[in-house]
N, C-alpha and C positions, 0 to 999 in steps of 0.2 A: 125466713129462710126457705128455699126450696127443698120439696119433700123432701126424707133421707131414704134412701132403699138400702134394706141392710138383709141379706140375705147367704148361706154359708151353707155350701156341699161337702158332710163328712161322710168320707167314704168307709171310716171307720172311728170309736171312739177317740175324742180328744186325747182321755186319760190314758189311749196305749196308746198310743202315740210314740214315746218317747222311749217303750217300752220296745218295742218295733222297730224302731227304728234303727238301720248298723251304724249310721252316723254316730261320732262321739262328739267332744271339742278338742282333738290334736286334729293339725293338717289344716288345710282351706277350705273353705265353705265352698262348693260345689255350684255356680250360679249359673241355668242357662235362660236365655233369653229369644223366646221366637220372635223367626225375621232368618233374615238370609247373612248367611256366614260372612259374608265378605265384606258387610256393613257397619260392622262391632269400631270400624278406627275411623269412620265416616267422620271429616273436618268439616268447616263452615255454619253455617246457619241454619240448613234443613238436614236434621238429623235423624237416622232411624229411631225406633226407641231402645236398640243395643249398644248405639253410640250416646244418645242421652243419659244411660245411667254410668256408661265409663265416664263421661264429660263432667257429670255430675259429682263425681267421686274423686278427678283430678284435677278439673278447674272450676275451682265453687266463685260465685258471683260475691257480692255485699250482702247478700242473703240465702238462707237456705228454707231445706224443708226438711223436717225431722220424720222419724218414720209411719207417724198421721196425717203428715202432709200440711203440719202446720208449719208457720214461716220462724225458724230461728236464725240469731246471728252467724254467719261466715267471716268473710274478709272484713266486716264492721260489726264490732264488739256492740256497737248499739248506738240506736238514730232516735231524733226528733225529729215531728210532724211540725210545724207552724199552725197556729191557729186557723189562718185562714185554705190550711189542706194542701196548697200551692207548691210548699217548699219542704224537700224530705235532705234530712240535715243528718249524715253517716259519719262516727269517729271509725275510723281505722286500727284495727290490732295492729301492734308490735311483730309485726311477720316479715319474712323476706320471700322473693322471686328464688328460684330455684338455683339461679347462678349466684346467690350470697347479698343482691342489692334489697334494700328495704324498698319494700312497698308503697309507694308515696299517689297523693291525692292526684299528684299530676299525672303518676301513672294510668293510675285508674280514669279520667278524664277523656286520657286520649281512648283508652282502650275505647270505652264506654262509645264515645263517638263516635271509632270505626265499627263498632258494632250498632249502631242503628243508621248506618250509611249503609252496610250492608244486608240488612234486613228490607229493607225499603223496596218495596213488590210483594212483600208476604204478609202471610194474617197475621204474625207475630209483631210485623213493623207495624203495620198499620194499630195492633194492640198498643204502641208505644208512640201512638203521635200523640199522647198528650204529654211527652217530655220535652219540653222547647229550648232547656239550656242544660248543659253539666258543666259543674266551677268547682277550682280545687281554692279550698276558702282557706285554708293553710297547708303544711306538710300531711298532717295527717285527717284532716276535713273535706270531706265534698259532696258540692249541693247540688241536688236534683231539682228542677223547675218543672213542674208541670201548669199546661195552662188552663186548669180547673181542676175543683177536689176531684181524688180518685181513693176511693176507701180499700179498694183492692188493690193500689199499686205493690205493695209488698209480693205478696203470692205471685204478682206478674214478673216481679224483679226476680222473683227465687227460680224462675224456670232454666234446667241448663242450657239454653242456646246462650243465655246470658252471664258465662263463665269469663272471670277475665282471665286473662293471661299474656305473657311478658316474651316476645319471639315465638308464639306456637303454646310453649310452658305453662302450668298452673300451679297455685302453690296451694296443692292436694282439698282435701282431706289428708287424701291418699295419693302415694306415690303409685306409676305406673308402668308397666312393661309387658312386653307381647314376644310370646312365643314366636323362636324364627322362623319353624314349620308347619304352625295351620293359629290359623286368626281367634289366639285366646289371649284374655287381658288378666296379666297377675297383679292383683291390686292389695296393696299393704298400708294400714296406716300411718301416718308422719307422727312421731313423738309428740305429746302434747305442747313441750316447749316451741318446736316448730310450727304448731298452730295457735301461736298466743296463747295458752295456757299455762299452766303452772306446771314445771317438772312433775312426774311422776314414775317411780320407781319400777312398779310393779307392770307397767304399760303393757310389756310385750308377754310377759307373763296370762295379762286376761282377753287380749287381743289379738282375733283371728285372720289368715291374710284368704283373700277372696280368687277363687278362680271361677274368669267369668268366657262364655263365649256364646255365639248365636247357633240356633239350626233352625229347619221348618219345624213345624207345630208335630207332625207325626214320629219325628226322629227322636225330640226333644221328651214327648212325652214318654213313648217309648223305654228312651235312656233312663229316665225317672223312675219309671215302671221297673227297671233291673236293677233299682238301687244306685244306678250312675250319679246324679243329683242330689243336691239337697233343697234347691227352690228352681222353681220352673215360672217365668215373668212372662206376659204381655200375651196371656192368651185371650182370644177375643170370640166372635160368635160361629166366626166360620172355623173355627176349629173346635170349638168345645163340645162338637159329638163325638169327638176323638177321644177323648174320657171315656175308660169303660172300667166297671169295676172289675173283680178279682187282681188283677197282678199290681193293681194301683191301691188296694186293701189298706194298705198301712201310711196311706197321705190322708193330706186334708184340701181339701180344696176352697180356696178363700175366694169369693165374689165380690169386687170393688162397687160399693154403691155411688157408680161412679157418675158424673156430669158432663153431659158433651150434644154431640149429634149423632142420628144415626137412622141412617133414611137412605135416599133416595134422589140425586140432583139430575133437572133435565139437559139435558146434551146439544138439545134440540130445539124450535118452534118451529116445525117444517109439518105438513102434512095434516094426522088428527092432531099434532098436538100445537097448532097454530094459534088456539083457541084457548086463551087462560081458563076456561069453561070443561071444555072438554081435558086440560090436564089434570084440574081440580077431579074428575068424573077418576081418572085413576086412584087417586089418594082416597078417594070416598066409598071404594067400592072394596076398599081392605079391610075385614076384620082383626085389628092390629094383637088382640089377644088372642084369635084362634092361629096368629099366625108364629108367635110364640113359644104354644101351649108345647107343641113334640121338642122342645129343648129340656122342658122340665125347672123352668127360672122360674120358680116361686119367688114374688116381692117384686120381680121386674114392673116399671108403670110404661103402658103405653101412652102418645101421645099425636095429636093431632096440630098441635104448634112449633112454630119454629123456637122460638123464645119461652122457657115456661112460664107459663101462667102468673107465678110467683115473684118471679120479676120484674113484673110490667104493674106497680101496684095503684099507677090507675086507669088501667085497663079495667074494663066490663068483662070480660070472656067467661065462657064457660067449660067447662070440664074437659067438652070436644066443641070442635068446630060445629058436627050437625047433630046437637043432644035433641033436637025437635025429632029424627027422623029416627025410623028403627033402620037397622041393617038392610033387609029387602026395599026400604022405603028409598035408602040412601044407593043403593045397587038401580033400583027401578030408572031414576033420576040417571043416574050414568047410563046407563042403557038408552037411555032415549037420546043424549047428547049422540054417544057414540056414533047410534044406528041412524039419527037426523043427515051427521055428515057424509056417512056410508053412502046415504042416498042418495046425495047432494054430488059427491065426489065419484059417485059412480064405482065405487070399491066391494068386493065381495066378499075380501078380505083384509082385516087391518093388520100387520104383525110390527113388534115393537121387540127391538135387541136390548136386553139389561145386561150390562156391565157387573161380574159379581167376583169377589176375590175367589181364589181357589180354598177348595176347603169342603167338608161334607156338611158344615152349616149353611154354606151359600146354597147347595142341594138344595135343602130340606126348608130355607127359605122361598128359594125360586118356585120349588113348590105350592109353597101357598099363593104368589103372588102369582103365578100362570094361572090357578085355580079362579082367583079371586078378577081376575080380568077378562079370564074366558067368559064368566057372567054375565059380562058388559058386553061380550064382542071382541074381544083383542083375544091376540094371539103370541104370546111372550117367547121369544129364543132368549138363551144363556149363554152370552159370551164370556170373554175375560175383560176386565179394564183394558181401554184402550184399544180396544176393537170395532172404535164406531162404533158404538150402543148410543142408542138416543138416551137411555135411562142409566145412571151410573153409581156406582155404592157410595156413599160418604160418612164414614164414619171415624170424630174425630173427639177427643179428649179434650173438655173445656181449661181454659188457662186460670181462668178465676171467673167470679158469679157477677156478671153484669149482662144486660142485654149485647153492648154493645159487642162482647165478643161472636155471639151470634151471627148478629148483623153482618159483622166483618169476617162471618166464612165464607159469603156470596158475595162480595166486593168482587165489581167488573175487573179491577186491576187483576186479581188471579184468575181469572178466566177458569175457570171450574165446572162452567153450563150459564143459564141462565141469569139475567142478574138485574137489579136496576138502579139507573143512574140516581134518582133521585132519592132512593134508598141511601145511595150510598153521601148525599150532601145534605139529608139530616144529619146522617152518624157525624159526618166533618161539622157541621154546625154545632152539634152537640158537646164537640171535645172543645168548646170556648165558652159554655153554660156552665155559672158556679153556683146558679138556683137550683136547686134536687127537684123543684116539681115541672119547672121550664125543661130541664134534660128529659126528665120521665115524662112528658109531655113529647119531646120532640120523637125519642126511641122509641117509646110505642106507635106514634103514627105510621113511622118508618115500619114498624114489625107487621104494620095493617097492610101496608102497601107490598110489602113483600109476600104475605100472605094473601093478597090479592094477583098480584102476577103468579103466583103457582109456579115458582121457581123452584122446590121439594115437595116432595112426599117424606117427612117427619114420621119414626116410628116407633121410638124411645129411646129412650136414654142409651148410650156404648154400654155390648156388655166388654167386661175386663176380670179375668179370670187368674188366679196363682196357684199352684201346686207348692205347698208349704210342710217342709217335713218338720216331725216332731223335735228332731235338735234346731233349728230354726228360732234365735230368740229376734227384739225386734221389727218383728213384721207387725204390720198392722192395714188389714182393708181401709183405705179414705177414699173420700168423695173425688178424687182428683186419679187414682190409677198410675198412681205413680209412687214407687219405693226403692229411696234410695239406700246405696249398697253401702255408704259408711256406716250408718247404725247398725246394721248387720254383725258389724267386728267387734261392734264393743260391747262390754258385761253388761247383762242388765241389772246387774248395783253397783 
């Protein structure tokens, strides 16, 4: 398994916590989510992450994710794998579509199908080309084909883009409804009989209904700060210097040891950075822990690969890319790239646009990295995404633990920066290998060759951040940076 990073900012004891806190258990849990307000009802397939967790909570897929992020049953009470990994075999609960009709395999079939027709251009289809067929094997059965073992198809199934639903409609967790006058989602749970389960009396008696809505990362935490909230979701690097104690005294703040990307893609091969040489000379001349350090992420690991380490298990690699060279040794090197082409190209000066979200973390990074490239020669501006920046932020939450998802955050189809073709007809070679050392053979060369074009600068792992108050039961940091809002409602006995 890949390291785990487990790391937790209390901004005051656990233990008063609950003592502190005004929240009780009458009324809704208070949930708000950074991102932009107007994105919380966001339909289709690319979803903010304030539409993911409503999606998540009204139209659950065949599978879920409980509040660790491990994969439990939804819409199918429970599956078999086939021996040979190929065939994932789901019964169906006893549930009905929101308009009264039962839920049948055929439904689920078509859905299932118009949703990887429509995914098809994204990282997430491309996560799902190894499904080749969906068959509804009776009323309430239906088979999944993939065309080689995949050990983490679950965890992929459970993601919400992959909600089904019946006209628009989901048959919950949770029922949902939106404020007429500003973009909030009142979410309530469905009776257990209505989720396949067994009547239960006392339901609504231990069962909290959730008010949920988005704002920027300053407003939100803000709100939180004056007691407004009771969990604040999806904060990330460029905002977590907005955290300040005093008024925030009685939270906690939870850190996702979370898996993903989070670096750096080029935009560009025009100019110095023509040269897979000279990009590499940018990445090499970062000191990824002094860059860091003024965040104050104790446990964060920095990194110098696309893929970790961990997963490529037989790869050679070492710890970093250049563990031969010291820091000035590895700076010395870029400098001379640099200053070669300077000469060559007749330039006095090199200057390079980074693309950085807004936020006083992208600050306080841009800093390090103008720092770290002035050393070399370069000359860094700070724009916003999508400003023409040659250099551009990427940082994304991994779907499940395989190279391959990697791989396919740089697929030419999404056109993201740099990329390479044959990169990407390993990875398709690969989803037709049912050998585990021929696959892991093919992804790693593929991770070499990407590595070798200097398509990112890799710098660790996303950070992902929660403001979690003491009445808050439930919650739980996982590897994945995602928590859903139905466990939230329910008791924890």
């Amino acid at each position: 398994m890949a390291r785990r990073l487990s790391f937790t900012f209390c901004l005051f004891g656990v233990s008063a916590l609950s003592a502190c806190s005004p929240f009780g258990t009458d009324g809704p849990i208070e949930v708000a989510v950074i991102g932009n307000p107007s994105s919380l009802f966001e339909s289709g397939v690319r979803l903010s992450p304030g539409a993911q967790h409503v999606r998540a909570a009204s139209i659950e897929g065949l599978v879920g994710l409980n509040a660790s992020g491990q994969v439990v049953p939804a819409l199918a009470e429970r599956w078999i794998v086939t021996d040979d990994g190929q065939s994932y075999i789901f019964r169906l609960r006893e549930r009905n579509w929101p308009d009264g009709e039962p839920i049948t395999a055929q439904d689920v079939r078509a859905d299932m199908r118009q949703l990887l027709r429509d995914l098809e251009g994204t990282s997430l289809g491309l996560d799902l080309a190894k499904i080749t067929d969906v068959r509804a094997m009776t009323e309430k059965v239906v088979e999944l084909r993939l065309s080689s073992p995949m050990p983490d198809f679950l965890r992929l199934l459970a993601q919400p883009e992959l909600g089904l639903a019946k006209g628009g409609d989901g048959a919950g967790p949770m029922s949902v409804s939106r404020d007429e006058d500003q973009p909030i989602a009142r979410l309530s749970a469905l009776p257990p009989q209505e989720r396949g389960l067994p009547r239960r009396e006392d339901w609504e008696e231990t069962s909290r209904p959730l008010s949920v809505r988005t704002a920027p990362s300053a407003i939100a935490i803000e709100a939180c700060a004056q007691g407004e909230g009771e969990l604040l979701l999806n904060g990330d690097l460029a905002s977590f210097p907005e955290i300040q104690l005093g008024p925030l005294s009685r939270g906690n703040i939870q850190v996702d040891p979370a898996r993903g990307l989070m670096g750096l893609v080029f935009r560009s091969d025009s100019g110095v950075l023509a040269d897979p040489a000279r990009r590499e000379a940018l990445s090499m001349a970062i000191d990824r822990a002094a860059l860091i350090a003024p965040f104050g992420l104790g446990g964060w690991q920095p990194t110098t690969w696309v893929v970790p380490t961990s997963l490529l298990a037989t790869a050679d690699l070492g710890e970093s890319r250049w563990d031969d060279l010291t820091l000035e040794q590895r700076r010395e090197t870029a400098r001379s790239r640099i200053s070669n082409w300077q000469s060559e190209a007749a330039e006095n000066e090199t200057v390079l646009r980074v693309g950085l979200p807004p936020g006083p973390g992208s600050d306080l990074l841009f800093q390090g990295l103008s720092e770290a490239w002035a050393a070399i020669g370069i000359r860094a501006i700070q724009v916003r995404p999508g400003a023409g920046a040659e250099l551009e932020w990427r940082d994304r939450l991994a779907r499940y633990s395989s190279p391959r998802w990697y791989l396919n955050q740089f697929n030419c189809e999404l056109e993201i920066g740099l990329c390479s073709e044959a990169v990407d007809q390993a990875v398709r070679e690969s989803l037709f290998v049912a050998d585990v050392e021929e696959k892991q053979r093919l992804l790693t060369e593929a991770h070499a060759e990407l590595v070798d074009q200097e398509v990112f600068i890799p710098l660790g792992a996303p950070v992902r951040w929660s403001l979690v108050r003491g009445s808050i039961a439930n919650y739980a940091p996982n590897d994945w940076g995602l928590h859903p809002l139905f466990p939230l409602s329910e008791p924890t006995t």
